[in-house]
C-alpha positions, 0 to 999 in steps of 0.5 A: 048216069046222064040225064037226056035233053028232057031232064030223063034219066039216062042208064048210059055209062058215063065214057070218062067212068068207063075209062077209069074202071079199065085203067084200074082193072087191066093191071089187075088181070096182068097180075092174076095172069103172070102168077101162074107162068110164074109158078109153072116157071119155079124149078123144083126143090133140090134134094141133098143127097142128089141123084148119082150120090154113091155111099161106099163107106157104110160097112155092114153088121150096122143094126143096133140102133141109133145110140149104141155105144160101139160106133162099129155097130150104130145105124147110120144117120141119113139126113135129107135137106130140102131147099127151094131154088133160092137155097132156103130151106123148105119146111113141111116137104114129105120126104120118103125113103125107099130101100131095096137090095141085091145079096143073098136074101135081099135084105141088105139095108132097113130104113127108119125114121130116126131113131133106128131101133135096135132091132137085129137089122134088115134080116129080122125087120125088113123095114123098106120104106118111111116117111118124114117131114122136113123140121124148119131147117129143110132136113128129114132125119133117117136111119139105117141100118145094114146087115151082116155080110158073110164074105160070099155077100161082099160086095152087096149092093143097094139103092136108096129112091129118096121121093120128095113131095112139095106143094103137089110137085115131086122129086125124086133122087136115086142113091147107091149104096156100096158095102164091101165090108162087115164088122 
């Protein structure tokens, strides 16, 4: 505020204040303004298994949980790591795992959040779909389980679509599976 030549106050803004509020406001604005081009420009979480990964050492008739003793009939772990774009790992990411199959009925692999019980395997619980949410370290456990194959099944084969969602971005990562052979 200035007075004028009659000693009046004057509501005219001072030129040097109006400087100052300028200088301090404009590196403000520049800031809030790059924040969002650099957020457009993160690329997204990287998913492990990848798209284009082929899993051909699973063998079928593996449906009897997590902790069964013969190894040749234990469901499969199938871990997910979640990582940013600088290799960390990316915590509180909903990864979900969607199977699907191609032999005689159709039921090939089930998909659990670890553990996997034991169940009979995809013929008696065709379970599909799960999600999970990745632990500090970035990783998403699973398990699967596969059936029985007779020999007019071999070779079957499976896709397991592996969707990640983070900070409302998604990703999506498509997995093959092989199976030639049953225990």
């Amino acid at each position: 505020m200035t007075l004028d030549k009659t000693g009046a106050k004057n509501s005219t803004i001072d030129r040097r204040k109006v400087v100052i509020g300028t200088a301090w406001s404009v590196p403000a604005m520049a800031i809030a303004a790059a924040t969002p081009a650099l957020a457009a420009s993160l690329p997204p979480v990287v998913v492990t298994p990848g798209t284009g990964t082929v899993i051909s050492n699973w063998k079928g008739d593996h449906h009897y949980g997590s902790f069964e003793e013969d190894l040749d009939q234990r469901a499969y772990d199938f871990p997910v790591t979640v990582k940013d774009a600088n290799g960390n790992p990316v915590a509180g990411a909903a990864v979900t795992v969607t199977v699907s199959g191609q032999n005689e009925d159709g039921d090939v692999l089930g998909i659990y959040a670890y553990p996997a019980p034991d169940n009979g395997g995809p013929e008696s619980d065709q379970s599909r779909s799960v999600t999970v949410i990745t632990g500090a370290d970035g990783v998403a456990l699973f398990a699967v389980s596969t059936q029985n194959l007779s020999s007019s099944e071999r070779p079957s084969t499976a896709t397991m679509t592996v969707s990640v969602i983070y900070n409302g971005t998604s990703t999506v990562s498509v997995v093959n599976v092989v199976l030639t052979e049953s225990d």
